[in-house]
C-alpha positions in Angstrom: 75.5 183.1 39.4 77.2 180.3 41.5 79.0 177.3 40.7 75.8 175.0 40.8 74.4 177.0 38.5 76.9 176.7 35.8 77.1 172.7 36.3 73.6 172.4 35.9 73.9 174.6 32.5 76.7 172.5 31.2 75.2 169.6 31.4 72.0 170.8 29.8 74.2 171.9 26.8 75.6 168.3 27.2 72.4 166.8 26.3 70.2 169.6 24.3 67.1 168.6 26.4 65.6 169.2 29.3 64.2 165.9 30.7 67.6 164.4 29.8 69.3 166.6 31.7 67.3 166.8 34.6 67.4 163.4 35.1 71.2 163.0 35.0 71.7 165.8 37.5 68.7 164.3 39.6 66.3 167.3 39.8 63.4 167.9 39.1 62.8 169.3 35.3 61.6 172.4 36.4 63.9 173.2 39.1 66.4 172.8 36.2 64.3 175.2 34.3 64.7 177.8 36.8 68.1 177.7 37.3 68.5 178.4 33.9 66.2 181.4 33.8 67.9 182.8 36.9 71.0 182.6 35.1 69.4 184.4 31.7 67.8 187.5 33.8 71.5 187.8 35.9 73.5 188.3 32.6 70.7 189.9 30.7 70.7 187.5 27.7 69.3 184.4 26.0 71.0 181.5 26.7 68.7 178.4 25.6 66.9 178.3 22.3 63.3 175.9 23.8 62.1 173.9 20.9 59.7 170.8 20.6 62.8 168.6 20.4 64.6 169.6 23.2 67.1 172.7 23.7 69.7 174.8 22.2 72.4 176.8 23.0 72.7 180.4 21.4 75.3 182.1 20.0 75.9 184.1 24.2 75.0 180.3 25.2 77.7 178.9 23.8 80.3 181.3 25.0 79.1 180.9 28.6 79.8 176.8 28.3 83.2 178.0 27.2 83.5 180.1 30.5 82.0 178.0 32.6 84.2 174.6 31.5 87.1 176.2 32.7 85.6 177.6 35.6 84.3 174.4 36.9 87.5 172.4 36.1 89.3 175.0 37.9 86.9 174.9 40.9 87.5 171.3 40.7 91.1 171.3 40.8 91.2 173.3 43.7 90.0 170.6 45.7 92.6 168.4 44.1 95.1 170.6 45.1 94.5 171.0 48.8 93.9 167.9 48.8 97.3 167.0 47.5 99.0 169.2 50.4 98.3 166.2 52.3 100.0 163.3 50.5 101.0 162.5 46.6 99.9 164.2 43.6 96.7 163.0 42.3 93.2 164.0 39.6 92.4 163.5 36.4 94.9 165.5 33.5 93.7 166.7 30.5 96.5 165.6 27.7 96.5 166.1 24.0 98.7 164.5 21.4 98.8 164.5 17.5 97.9 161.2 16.4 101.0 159.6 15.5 102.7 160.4 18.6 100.1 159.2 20.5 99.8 155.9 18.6 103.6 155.7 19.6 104.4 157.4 23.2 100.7 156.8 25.5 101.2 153.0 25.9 104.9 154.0 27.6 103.9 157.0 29.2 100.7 155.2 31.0 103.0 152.4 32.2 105.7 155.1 33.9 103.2 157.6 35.3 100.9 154.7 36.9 104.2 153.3 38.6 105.2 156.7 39.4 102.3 158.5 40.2 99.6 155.4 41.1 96.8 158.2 42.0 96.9 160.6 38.6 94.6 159.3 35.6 95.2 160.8 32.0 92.6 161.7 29.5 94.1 161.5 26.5 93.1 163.5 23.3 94.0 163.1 19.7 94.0 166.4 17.5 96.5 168.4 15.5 98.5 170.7 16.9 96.0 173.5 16.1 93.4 172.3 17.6 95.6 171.5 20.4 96.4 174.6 20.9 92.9 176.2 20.8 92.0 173.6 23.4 95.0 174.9 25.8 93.7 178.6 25.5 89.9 177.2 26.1 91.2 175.4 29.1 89.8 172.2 28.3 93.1 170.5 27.9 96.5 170.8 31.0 98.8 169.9 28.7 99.3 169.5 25.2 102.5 168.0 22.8 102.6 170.7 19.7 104.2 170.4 17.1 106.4 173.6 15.7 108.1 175.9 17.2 104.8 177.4 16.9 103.5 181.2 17.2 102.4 180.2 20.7 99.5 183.2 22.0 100.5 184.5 24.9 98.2 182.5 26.9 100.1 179.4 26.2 103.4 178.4 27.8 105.8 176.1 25.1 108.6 174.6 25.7 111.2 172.9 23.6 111.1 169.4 24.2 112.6 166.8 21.2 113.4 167.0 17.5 112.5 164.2 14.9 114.0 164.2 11.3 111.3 163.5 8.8 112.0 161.1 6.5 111.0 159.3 3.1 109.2 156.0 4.1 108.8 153.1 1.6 109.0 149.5 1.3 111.8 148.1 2.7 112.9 146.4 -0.5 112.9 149.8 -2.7 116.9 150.1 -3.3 116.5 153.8 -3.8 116.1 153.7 0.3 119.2 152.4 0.9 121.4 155.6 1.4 121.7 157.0 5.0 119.8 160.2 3.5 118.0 161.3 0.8 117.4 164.8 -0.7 114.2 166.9 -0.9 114.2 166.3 -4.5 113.7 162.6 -4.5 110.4 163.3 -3.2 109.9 164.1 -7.1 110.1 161.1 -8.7 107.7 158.6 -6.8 104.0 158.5 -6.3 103.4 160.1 -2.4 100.4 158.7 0.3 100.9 162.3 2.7 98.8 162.1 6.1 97.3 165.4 7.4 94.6 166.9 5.5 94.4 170.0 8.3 98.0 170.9 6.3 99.9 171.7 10.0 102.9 169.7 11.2 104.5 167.3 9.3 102.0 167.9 6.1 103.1 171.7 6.7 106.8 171.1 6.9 107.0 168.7 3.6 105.2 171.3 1.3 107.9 174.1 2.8 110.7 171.9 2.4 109.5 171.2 -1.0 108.5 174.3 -2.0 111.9 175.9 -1.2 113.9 173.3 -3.4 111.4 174.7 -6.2 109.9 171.0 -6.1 106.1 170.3 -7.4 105.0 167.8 -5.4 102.2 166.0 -8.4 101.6 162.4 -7.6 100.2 162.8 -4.1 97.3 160.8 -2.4 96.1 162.3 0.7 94.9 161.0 4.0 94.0 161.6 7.2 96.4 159.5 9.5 99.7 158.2 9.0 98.3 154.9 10.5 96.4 154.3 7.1 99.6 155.9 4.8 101.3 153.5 6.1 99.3 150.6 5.8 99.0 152.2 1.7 102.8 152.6 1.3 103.0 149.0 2.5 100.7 148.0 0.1 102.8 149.4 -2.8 101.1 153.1 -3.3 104.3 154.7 -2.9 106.2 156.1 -0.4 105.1 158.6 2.8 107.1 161.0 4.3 107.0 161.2 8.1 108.8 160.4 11.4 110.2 157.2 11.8 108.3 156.8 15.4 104.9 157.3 13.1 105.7 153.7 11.6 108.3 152.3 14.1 106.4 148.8 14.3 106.1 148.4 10.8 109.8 148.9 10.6 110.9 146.8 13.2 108.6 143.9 11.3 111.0 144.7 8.2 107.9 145.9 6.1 108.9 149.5 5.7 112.6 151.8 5.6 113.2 155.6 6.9 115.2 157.2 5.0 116.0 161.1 6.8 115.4 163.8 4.4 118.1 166.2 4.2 117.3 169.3 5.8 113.8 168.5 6.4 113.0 167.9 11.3 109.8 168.5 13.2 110.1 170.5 16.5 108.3 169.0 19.5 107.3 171.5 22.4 105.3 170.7 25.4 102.4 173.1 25.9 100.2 174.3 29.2 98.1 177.6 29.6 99.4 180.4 31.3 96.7 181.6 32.8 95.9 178.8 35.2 98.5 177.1 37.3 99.1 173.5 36.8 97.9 171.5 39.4 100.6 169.2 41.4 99.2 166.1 39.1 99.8 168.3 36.1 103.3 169.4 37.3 103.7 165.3 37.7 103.0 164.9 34.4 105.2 167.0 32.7 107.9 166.0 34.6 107.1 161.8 33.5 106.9 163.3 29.9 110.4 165.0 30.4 111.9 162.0 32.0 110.5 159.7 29.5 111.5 161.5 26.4 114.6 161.7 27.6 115.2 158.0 28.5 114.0 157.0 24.9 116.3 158.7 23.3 119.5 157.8 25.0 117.9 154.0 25.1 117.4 154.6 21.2 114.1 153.7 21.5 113.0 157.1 19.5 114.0 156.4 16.2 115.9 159.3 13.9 115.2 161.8 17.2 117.5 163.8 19.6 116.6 165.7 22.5 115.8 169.6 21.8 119.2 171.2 23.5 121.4 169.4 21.3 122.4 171.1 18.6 121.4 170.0 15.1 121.9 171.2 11.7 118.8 171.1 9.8 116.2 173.9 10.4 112.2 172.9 11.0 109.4 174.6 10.0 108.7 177.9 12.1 105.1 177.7 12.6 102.0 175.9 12.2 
């Protein structure tokens, strides 16, 4: 098999039909055909299910798409790279966020790396830290922000990169938010909007925290995003617990007060794959995200966080 091969399979499997595909790769649709069954009688197996309304991939299919996207972005970056020997870093990077800290850290980090790096462009996805991770292994992320300290497979590289306190977030009129902390236990006594229905991260680490002050958590409304819990808990439905950054404008426009929970912080690590070496933009981006972090948080523009190294007393959640 060659690389052609393997492009003009992927993007067949892009669009589950033929014609479709043909024409976006500009061939002919049985040339496309052919390639296809070349590549079927060289591994021995069925890759394509034909069917009157187009094509599917089977089960040996699917796994060569997951091959072959990392082959082809790595065949890709190559290029990049040699072509980097001969000037400043440049290419497209793969980077994945969980939703809230994207919603709160891309709009900065875009405006640093284009004046710092002009010739690398971001493509920016927002999953869980899971899924994250799975995309790392899969190679169809560089870099990922995870949230932990995880049980990283050995595949992934993770490094410690910021802690944020969770806290209780409510109205900013409720007087029971007025101390500088709060216990686990006052998460008992008021109704609870909680964001992450996949249960990892910050979902993860309030059901520990609660569950090891012996605390039934009953009055809880769940959600996907702590976009909309906050938009709820602004609307009276009770109270959210998060990080401050999640909800940083809606605290600044005196709508809603963080509270820290005691003993209750979120690990941040930033994440690549092992088994491919980052390319020079990739190694550009890390750095910006190092630089940046660490700016933010002496600027105090990171609420209730502190760079990793320093030491803190509270103790996050171990895993995802």
């Amino acid at each position: 098999m060659d690389l052609r091969q393997l492009r003009y399979f992927t993007v067949l499997a892009a669009h589950q039909h033929f014609g479709r595909a043909a024409a976006v790769l500009h061939i002919a649709q049985p040339a496309l055909s052919r390639q296809v069954q070349l590549l079927e009688a060289e591994l021995g197996v069925k890759l394509v299910e034909r069917h009157s309304r187009g094509a599917s991939l089977t089960r040996e299919g699917e796994l060569l798409l997951d091959r072959a996207t990392f082959l082809l972005r790595y065949a890709d970056q190559i290029r990049v790279d040699i072509m980097d020997l001969q000037g400043t870093p440049r290419g497209t990077v793969a980077l994945g966020l969980p939703p809230a800290f994207a919603a709160f850290f891309v709009v900065p980090l875009t405006r640093v790396l284009r004046d710092r790096y002009p010739e690398v462009r971001l493509r920016v996805n927002e999953s869980f830290s899971p899924s994250l991770s799975d995309a790392l292994e899969r190679g169809t992320l560089d870099v990922a922000l995870l949230t932990g300290p995880i049980a990283a497979p050995a595949q992934i590289h993770a490094e410690p990169l910021l802690i944020e306190k969770l806290c209780a977030i409510g109205p900013a009129s409720d007087a029971r938010l007025a101390g500088a902390s709060l216990p686990v236990e006052a998460l008992g006594n008021v109704p609870l909007v909680l964001a992450g229905l996949q249960k990892s991260g910050v979902r993860l680490a309030v059901e520990r925290g609660a569950a090891n002050a012996n605390l039934v958590l009953n009055d809880v409304m769940e959600v996907e995003s702590a976009d909309v819990a906050a938009q709820l808990v602004v609307d009276g439905a009770g109270w959210t617990v998060h990080v401050a950054s999640a909800v940083r404008r809606e605290i600044q426009a005196g709508q809603l007060r963080a509270v820290p929970i005691d003993g209750l912080v979120l690990e941040r690590f930033l994440a690549h794959a092992r088994q491919r070496p980052p390319s020079s933009a990739t190694i550009a981006l890390m750095s910006t995200i190092r630089a940046l972090v660490a700016m933010m948080i002496s600027a105090g523009d990171w609420p209730m966080a502190q760079a990793h190294e320093t030491p803190v007393e509270e103790t996050g959640t171990r895993d995802e």
